[in-house]
PDB file of N, H, CA, C and O in Angstrom:
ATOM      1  N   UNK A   1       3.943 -28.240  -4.512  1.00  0.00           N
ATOM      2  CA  UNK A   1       2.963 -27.235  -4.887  1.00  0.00           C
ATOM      3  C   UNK A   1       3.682 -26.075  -5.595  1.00  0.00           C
ATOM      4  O   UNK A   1       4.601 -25.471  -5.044  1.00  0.00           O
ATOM      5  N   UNK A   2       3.333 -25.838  -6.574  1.00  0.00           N
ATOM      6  H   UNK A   2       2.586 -26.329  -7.023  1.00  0.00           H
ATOM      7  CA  UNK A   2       3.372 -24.266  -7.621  1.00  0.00           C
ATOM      8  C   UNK A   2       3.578 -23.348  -6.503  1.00  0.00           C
ATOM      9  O   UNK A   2       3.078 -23.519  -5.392  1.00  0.00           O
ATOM     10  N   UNK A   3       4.617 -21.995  -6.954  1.00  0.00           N
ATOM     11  H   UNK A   3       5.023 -21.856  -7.857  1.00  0.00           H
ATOM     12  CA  UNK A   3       4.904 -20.643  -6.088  1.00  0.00           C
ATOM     13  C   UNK A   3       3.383 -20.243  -6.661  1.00  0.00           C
ATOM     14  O   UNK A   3       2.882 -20.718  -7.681  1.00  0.00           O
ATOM     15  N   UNK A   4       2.662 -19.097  -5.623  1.00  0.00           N
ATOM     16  H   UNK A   4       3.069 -18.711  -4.795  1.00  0.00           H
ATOM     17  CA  UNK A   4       2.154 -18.171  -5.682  1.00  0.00           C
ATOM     18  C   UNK A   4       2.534 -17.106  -6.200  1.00  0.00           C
ATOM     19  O   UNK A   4       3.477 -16.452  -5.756  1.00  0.00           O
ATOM     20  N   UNK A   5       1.886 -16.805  -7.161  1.00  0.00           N
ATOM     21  H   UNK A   5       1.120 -17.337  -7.522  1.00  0.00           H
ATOM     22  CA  UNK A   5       2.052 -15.325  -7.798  1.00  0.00           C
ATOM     23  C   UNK A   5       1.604 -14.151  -7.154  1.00  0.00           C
ATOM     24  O   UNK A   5       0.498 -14.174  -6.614  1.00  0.00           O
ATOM     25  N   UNK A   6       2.379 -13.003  -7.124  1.00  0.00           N
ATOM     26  H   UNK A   6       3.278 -12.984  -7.562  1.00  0.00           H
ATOM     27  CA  UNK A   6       1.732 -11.964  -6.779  1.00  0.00           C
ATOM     28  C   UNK A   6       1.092 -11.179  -7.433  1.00  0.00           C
ATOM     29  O   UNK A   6       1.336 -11.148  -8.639  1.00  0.00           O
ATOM     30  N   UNK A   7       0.274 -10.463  -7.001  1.00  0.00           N
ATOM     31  H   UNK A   7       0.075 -10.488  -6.021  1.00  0.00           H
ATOM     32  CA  UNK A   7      -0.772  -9.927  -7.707  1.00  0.00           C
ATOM     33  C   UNK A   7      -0.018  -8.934  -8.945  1.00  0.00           C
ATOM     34  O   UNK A   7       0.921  -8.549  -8.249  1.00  0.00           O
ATOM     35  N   UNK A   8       0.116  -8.547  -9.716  1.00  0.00           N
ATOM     36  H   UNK A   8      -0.647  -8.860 -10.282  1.00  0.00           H
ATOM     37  CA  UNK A   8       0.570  -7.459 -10.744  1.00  0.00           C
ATOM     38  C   UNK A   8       0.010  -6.326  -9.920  1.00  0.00           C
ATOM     39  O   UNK A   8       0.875  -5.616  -9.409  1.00  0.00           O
ATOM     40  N   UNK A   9      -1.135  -6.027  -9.698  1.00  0.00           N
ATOM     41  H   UNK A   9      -1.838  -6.604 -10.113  1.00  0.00           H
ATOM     42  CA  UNK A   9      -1.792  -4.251  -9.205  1.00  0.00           C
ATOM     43  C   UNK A   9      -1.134  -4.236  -7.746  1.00  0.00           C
ATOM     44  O   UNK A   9      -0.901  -3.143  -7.230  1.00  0.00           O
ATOM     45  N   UNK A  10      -0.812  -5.496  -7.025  1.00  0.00           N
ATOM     46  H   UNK A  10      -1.001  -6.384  -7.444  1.00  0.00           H
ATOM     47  CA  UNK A  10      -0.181  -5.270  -5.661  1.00  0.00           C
ATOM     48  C   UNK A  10       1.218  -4.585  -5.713  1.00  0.00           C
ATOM     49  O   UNK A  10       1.817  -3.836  -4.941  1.00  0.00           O
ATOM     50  N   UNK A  11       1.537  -5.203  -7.073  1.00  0.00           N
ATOM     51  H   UNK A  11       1.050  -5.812  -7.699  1.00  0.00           H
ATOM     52  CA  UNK A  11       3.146  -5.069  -6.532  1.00  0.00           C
ATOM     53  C   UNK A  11       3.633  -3.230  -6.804  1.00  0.00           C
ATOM     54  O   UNK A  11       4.470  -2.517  -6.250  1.00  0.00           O
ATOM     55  N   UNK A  12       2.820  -3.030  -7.715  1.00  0.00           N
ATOM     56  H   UNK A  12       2.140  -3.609  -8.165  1.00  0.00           H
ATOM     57  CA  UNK A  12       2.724  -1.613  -8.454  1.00  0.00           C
ATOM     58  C   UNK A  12       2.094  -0.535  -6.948  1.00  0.00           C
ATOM     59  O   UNK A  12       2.451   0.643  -6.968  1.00  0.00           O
ATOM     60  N   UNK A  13       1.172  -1.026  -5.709  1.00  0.00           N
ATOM     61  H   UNK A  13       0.882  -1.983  -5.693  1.00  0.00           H
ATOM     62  CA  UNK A  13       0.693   0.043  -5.510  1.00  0.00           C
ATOM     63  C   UNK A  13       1.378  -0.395  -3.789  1.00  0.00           C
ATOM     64  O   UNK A  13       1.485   0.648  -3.146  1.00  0.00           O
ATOM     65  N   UNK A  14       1.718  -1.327  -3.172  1.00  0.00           N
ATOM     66  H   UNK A  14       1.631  -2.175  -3.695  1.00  0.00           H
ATOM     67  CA  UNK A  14       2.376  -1.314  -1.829  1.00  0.00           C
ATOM     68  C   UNK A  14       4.164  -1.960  -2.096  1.00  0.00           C
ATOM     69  O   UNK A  14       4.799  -2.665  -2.880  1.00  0.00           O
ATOM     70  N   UNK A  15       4.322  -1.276  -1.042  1.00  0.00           N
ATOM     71  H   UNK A  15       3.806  -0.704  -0.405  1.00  0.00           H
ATOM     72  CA  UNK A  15       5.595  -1.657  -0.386  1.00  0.00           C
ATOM     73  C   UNK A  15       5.804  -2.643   0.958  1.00  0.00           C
ATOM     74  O   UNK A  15       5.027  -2.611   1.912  1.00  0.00           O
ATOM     75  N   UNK A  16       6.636  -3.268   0.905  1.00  0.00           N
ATOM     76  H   UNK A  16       7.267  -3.294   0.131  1.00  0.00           H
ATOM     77  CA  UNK A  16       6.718  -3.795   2.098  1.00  0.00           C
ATOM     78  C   UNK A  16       7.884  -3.564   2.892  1.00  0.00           C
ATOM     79  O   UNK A  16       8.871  -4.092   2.379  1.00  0.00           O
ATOM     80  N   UNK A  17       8.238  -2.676   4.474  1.00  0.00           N
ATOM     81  H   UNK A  17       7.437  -2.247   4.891  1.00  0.00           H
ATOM     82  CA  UNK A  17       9.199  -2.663   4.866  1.00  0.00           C
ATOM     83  C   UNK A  17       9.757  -3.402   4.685  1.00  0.00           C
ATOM     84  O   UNK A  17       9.461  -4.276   3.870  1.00  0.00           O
ATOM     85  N   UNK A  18      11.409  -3.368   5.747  1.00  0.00           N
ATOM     86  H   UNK A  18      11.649  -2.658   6.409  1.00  0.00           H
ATOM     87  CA  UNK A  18      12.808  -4.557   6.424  1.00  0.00           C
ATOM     88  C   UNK A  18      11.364  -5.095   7.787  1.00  0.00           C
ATOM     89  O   UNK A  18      11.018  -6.257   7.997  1.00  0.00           O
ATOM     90  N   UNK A  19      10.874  -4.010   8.390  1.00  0.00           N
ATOM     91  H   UNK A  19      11.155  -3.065   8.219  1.00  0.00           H
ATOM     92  CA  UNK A  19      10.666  -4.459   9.401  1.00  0.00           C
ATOM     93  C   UNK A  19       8.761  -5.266   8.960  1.00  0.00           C
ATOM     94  O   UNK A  19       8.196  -6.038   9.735  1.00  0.00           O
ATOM     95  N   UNK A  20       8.295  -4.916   7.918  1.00  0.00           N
ATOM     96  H   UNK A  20       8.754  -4.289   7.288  1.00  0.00           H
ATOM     97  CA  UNK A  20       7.276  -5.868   7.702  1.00  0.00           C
ATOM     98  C   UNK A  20       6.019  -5.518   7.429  1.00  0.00           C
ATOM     99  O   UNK A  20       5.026  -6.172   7.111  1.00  0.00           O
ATOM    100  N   UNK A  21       6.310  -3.850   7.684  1.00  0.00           N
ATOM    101  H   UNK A  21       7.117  -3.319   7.943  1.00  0.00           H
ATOM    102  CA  UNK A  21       4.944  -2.997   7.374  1.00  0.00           C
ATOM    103  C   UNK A  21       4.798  -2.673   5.933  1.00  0.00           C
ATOM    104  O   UNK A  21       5.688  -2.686   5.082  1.00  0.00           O
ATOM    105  N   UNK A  22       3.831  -2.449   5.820  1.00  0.00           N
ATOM    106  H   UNK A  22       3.108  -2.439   6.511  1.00  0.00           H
ATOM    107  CA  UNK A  22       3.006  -2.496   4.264  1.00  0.00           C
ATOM    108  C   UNK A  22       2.670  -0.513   4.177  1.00  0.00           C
ATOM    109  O   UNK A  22       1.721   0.070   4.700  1.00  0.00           O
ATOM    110  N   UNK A  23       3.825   0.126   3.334  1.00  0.00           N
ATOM    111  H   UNK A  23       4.597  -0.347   2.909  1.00  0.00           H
ATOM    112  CA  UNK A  23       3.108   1.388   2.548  1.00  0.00           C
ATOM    113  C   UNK A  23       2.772   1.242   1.407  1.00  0.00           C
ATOM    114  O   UNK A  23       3.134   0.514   0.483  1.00  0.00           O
ATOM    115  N   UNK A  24       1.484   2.582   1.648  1.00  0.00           N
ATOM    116  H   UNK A  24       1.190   3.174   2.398  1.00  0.00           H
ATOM    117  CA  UNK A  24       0.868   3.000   0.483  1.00  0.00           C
ATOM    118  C   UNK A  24       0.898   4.162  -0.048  1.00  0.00           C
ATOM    119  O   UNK A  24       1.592   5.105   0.331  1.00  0.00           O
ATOM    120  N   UNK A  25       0.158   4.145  -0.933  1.00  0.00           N
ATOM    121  H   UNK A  25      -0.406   3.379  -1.241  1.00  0.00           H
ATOM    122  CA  UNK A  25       0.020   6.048  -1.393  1.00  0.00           C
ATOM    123  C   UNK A  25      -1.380   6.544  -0.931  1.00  0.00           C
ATOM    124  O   UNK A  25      -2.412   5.922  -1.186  1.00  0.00           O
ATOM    125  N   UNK A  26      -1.341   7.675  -0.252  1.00  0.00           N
ATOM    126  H   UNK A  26      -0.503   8.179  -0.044  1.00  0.00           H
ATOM    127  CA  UNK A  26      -2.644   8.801   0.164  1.00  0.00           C
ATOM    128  C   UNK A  26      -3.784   8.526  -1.022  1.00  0.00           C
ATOM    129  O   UNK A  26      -3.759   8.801  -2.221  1.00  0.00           O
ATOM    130  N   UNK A  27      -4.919   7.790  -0.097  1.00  0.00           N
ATOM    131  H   UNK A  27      -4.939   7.566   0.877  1.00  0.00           H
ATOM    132  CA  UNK A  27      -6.285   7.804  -0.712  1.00  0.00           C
ATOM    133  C   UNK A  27      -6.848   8.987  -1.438  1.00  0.00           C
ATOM    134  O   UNK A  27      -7.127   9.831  -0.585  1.00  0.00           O
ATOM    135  N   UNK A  28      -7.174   9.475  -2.797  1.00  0.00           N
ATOM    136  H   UNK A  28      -6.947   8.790  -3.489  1.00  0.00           H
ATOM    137  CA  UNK A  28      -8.268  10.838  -2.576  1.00  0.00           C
ATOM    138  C   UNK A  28      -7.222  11.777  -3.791  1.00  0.00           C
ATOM    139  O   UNK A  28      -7.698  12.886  -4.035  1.00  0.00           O
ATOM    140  N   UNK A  29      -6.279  11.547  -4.326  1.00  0.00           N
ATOM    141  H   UNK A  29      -5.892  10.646  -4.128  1.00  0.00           H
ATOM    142  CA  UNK A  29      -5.468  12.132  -4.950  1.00  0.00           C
ATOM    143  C   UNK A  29      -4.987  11.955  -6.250  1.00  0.00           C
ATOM    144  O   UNK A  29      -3.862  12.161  -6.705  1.00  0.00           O
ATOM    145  N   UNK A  30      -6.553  11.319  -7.062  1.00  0.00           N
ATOM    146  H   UNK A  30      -7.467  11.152  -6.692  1.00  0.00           H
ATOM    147  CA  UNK A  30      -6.562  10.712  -8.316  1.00  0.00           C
ATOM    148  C   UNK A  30      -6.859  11.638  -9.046  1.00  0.00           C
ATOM    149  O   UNK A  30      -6.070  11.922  -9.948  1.00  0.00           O
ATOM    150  N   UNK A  31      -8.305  12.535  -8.859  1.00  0.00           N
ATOM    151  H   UNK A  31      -8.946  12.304  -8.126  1.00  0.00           H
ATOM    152  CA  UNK A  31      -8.619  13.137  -9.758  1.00  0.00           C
ATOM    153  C   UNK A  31      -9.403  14.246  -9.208  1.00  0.00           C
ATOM    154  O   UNK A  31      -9.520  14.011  -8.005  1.00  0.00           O
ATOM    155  N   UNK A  32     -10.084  15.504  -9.551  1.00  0.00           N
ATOM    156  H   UNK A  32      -9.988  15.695 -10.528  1.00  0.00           H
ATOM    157  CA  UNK A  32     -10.908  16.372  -9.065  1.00  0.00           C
ATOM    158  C   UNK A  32     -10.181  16.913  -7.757  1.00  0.00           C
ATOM    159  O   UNK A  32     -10.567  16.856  -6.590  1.00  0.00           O
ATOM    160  N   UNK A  33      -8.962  17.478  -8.315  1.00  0.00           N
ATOM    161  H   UNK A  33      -8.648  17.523  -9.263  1.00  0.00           H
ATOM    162  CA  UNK A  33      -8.066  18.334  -7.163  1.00  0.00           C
ATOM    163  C   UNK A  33      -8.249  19.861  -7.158  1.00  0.00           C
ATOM    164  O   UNK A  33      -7.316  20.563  -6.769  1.00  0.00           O
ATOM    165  N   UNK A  34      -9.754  20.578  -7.694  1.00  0.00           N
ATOM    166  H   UNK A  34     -10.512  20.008  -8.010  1.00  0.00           H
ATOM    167  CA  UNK A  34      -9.932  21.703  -8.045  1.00  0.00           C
ATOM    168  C   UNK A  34     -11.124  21.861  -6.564  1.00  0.00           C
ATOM    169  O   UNK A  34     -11.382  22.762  -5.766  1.00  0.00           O
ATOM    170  N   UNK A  35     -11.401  21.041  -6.692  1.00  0.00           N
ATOM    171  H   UNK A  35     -11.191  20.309  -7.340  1.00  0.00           H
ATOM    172  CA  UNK A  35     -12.445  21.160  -5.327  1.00  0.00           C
ATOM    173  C   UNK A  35     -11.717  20.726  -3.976  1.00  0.00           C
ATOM    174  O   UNK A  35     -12.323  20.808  -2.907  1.00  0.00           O
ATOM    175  N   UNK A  36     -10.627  20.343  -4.033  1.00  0.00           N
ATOM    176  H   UNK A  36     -10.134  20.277  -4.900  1.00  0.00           H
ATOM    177  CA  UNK A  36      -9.786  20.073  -2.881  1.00  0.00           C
ATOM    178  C   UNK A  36      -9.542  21.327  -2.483  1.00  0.00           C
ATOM    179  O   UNK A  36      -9.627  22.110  -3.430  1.00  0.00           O
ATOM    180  N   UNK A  37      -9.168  22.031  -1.064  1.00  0.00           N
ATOM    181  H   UNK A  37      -9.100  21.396  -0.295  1.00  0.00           H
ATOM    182  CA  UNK A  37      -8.565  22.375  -0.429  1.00  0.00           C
ATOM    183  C   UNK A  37      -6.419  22.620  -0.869  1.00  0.00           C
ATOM    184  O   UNK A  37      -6.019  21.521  -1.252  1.00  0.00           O
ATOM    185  N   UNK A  38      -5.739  23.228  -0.869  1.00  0.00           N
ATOM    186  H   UNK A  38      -6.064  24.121  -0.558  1.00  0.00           H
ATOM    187  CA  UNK A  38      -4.108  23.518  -1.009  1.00  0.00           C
ATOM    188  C   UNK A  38      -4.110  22.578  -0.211  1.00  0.00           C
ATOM    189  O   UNK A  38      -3.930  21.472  -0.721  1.00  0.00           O
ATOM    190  N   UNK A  39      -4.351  22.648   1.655  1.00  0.00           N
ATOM    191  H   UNK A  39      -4.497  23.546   2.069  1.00  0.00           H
ATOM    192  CA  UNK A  39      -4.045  22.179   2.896  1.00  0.00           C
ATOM    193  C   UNK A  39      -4.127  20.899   2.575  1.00  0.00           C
ATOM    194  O   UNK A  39      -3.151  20.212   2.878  1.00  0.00           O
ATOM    195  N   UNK A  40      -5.104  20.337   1.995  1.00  0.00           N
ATOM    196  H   UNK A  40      -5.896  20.895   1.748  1.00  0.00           H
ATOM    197  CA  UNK A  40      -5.755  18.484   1.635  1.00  0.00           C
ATOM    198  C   UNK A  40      -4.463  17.725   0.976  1.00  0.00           C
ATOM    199  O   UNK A  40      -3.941  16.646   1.257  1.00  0.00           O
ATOM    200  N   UNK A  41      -4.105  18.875  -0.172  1.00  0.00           N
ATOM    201  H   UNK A  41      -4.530  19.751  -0.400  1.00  0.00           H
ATOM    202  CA  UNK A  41      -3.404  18.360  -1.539  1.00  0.00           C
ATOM    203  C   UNK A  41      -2.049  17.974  -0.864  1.00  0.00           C
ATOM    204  O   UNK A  41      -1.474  16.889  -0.789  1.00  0.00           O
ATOM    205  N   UNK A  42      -1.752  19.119  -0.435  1.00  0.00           N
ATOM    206  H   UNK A  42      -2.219  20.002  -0.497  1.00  0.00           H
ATOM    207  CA  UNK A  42      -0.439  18.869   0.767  1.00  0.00           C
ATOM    208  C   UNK A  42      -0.433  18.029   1.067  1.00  0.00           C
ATOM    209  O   UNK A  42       0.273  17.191   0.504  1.00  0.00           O
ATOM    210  N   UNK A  43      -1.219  17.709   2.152  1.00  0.00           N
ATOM    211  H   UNK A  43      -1.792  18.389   2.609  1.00  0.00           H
ATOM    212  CA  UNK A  43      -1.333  16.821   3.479  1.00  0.00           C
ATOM    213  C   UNK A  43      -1.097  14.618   2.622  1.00  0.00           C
ATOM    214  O   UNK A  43      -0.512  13.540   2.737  1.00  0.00           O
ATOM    215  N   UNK A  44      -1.984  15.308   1.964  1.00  0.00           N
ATOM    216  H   UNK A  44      -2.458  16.183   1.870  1.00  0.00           H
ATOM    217  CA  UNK A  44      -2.317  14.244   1.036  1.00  0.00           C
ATOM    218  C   UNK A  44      -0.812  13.480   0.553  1.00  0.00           C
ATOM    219  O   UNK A  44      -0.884  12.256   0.443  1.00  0.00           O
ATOM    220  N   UNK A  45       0.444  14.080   0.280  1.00  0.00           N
ATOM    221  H   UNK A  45       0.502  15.075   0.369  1.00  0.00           H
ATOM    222  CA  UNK A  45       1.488  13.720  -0.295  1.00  0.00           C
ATOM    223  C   UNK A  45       2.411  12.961   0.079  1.00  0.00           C
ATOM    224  O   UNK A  45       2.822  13.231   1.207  1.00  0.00           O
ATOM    225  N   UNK A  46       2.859  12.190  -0.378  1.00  0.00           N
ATOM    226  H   UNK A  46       2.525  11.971  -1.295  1.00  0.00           H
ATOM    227  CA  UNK A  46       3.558  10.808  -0.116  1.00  0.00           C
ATOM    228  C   UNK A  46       3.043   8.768   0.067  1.00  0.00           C
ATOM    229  O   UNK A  46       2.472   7.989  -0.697  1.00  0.00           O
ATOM    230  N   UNK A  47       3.475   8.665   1.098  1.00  0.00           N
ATOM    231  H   UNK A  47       3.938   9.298   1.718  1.00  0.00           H
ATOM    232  CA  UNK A  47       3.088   6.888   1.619  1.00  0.00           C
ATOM    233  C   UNK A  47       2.430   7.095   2.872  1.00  0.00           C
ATOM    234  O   UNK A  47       2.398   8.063   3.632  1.00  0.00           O
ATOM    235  N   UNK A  48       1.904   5.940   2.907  1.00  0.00           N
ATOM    236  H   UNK A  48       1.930   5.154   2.290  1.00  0.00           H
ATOM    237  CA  UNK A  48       1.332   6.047   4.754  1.00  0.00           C
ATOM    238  C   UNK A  48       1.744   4.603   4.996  1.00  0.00           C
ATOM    239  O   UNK A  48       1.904   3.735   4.138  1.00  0.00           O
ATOM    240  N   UNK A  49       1.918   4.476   6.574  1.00  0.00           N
ATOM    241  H   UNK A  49       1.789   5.181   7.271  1.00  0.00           H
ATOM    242  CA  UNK A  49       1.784   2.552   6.695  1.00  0.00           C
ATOM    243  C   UNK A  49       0.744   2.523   6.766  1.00  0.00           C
ATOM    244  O   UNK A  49       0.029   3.321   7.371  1.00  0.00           O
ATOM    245  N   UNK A  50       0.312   1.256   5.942  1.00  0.00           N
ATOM    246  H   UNK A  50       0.893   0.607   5.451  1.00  0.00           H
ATOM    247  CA  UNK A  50      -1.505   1.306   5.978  1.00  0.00           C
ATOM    248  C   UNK A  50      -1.561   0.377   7.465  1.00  0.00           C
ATOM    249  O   UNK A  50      -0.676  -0.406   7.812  1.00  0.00           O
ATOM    250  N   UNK A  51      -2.872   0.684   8.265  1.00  0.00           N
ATOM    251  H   UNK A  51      -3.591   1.319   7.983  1.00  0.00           H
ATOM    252  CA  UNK A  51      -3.064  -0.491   9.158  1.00  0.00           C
ATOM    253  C   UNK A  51      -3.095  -1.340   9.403  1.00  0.00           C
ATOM    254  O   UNK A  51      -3.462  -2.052   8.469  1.00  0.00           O
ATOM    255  N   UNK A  52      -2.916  -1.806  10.194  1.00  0.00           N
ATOM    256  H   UNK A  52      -2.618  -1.228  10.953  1.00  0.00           H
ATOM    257  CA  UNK A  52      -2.556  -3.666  10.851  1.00  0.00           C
ATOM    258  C   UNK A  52      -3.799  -4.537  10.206  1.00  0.00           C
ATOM    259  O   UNK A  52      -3.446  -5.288   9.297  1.00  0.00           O
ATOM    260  N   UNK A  53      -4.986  -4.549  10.488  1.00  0.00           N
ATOM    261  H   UNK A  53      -5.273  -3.939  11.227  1.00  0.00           H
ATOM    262  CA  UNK A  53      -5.583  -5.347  10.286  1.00  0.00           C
ATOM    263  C   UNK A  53      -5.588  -5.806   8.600  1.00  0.00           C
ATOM    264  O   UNK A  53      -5.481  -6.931   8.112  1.00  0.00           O
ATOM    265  N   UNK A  54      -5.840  -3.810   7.599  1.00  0.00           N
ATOM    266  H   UNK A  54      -5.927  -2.896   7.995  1.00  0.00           H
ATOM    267  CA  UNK A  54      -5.438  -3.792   6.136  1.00  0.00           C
ATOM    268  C   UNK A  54      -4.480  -4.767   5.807  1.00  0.00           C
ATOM    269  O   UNK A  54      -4.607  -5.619   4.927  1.00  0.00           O
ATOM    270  N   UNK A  55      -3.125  -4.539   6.853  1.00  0.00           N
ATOM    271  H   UNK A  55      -3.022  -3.847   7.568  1.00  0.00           H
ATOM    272  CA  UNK A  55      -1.782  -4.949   6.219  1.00  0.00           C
ATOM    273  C   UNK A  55      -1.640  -6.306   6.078  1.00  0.00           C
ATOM    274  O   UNK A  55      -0.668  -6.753   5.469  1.00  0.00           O
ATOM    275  N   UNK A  56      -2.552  -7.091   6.600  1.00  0.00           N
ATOM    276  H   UNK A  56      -3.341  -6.728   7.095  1.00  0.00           H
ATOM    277  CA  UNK A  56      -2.352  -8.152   6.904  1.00  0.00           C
ATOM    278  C   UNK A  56      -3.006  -8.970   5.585  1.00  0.00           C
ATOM    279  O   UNK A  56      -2.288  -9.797   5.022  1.00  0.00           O
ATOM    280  N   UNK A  57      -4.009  -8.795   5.227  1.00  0.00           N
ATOM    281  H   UNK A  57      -4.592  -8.123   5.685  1.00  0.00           H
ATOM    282  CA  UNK A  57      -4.865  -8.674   4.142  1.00  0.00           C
ATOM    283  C   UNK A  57      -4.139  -8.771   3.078  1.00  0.00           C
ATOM    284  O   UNK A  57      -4.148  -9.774   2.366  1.00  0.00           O
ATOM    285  N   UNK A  58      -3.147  -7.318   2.766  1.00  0.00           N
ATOM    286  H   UNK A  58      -3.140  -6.503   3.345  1.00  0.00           H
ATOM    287  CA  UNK A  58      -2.385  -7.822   1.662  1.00  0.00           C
ATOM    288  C   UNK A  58      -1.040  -8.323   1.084  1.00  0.00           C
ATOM    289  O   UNK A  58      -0.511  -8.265  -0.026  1.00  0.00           O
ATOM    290  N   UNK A  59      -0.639  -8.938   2.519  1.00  0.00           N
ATOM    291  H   UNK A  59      -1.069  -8.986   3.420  1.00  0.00           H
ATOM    292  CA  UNK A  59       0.316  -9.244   2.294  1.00  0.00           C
ATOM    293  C   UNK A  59       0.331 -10.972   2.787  1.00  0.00           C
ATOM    294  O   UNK A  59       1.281 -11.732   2.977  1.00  0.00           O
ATOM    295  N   UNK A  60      -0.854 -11.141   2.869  1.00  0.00           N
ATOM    296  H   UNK A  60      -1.626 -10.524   2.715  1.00  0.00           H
ATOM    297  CA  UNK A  60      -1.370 -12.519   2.347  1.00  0.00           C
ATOM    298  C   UNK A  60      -2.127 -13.197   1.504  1.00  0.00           C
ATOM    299  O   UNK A  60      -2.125 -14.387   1.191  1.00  0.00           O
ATOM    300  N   UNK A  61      -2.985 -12.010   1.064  1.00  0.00           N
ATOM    301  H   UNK A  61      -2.987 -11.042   1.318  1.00  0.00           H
ATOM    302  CA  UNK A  61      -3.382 -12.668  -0.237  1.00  0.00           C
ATOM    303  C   UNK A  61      -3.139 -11.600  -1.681  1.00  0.00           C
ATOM    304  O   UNK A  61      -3.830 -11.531  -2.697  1.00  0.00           O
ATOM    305  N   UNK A  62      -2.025 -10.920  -1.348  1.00  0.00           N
ATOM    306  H   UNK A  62      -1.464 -10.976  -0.522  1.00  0.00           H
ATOM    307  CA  UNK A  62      -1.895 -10.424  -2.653  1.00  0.00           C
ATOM    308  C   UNK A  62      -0.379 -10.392  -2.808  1.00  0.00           C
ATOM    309  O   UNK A  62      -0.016 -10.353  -3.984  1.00  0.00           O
ATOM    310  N   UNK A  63       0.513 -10.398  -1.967  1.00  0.00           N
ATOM    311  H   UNK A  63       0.218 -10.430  -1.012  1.00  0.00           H
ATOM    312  CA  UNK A  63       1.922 -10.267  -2.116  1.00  0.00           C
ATOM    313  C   UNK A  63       2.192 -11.212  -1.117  1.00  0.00           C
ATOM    314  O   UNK A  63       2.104 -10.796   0.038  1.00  0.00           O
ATOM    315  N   UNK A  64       2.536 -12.527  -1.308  1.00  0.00           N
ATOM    316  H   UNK A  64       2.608 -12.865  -2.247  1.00  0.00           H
ATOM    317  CA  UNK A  64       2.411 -13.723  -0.424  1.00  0.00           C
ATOM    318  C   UNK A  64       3.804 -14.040  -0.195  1.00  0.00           C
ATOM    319  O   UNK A  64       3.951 -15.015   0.541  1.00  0.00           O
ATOM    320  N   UNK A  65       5.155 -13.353  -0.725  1.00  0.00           N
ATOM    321  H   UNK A  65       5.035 -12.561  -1.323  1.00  0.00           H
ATOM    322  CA  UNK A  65       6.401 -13.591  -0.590  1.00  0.00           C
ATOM    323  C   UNK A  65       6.742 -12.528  -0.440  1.00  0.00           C
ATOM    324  O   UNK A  65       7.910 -12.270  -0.733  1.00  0.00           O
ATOM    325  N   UNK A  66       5.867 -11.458   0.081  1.00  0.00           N
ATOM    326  H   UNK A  66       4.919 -11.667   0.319  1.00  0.00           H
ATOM    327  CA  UNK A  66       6.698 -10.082   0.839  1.00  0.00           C
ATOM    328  C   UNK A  66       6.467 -10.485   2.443  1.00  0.00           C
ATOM    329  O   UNK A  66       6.599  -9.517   3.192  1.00  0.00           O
ATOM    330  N   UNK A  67       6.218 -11.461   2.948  1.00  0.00           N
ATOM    331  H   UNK A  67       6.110 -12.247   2.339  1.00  0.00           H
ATOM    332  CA  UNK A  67       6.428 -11.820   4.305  1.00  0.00           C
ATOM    333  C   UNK A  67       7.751 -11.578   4.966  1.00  0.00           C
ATOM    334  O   UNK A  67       8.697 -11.932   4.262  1.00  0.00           O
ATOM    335  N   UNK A  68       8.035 -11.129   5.993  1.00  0.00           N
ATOM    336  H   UNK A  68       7.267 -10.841   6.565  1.00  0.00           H
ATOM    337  CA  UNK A  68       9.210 -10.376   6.774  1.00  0.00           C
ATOM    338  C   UNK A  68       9.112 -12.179   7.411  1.00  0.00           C
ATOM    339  O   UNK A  68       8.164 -12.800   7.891  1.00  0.00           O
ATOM    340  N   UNK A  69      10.546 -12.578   7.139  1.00  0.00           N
ATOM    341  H   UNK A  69      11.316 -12.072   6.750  1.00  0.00           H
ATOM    342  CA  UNK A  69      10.796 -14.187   7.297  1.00  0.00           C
ATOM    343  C   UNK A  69      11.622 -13.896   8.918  1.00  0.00           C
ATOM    344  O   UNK A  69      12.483 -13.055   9.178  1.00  0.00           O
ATOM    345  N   UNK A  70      10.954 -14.980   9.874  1.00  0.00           N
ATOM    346  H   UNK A  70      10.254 -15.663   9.663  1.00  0.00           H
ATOM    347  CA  UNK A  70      11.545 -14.925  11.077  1.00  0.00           C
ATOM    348  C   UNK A  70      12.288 -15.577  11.596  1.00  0.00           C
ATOM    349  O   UNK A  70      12.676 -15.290  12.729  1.00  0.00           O
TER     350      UNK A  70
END
């Protein structure tokens, strides 16, 4: 069977730890930062680990060889 490709928009927007967790970048911080809050914009800055159930999601059907091999 053919490798699986990964998605192009996956690989650009998560990470995958050593240990297997999946970051992202802060939801909400695309556009219309004039009606935000300073405190939001802040808060807002950097990666998050996205959640377990999320993580699982895309790192099986969108990045299928970022699996943490056991």
């Amino acid at each position: 069977m053919p490798k699986m490709k990964t998605k192009s928009g996956a690989k650009k927007r998560f990470k995958i730890t050593k240990s297997g967790k999946v970051l992202a970048g802060q939801a909400g911080k695309r556009h219309g930062m004039i009606k935000r809050s300073n405190d939001q914009i802040r808060r807002l800055r950097g990666t998050v680990v996205m959640a377990d159930c999320d993580a699982k999601v895309v790192k099986k059907k969108f990045m299928p060889y970022g699996k943490k091999k056991k």
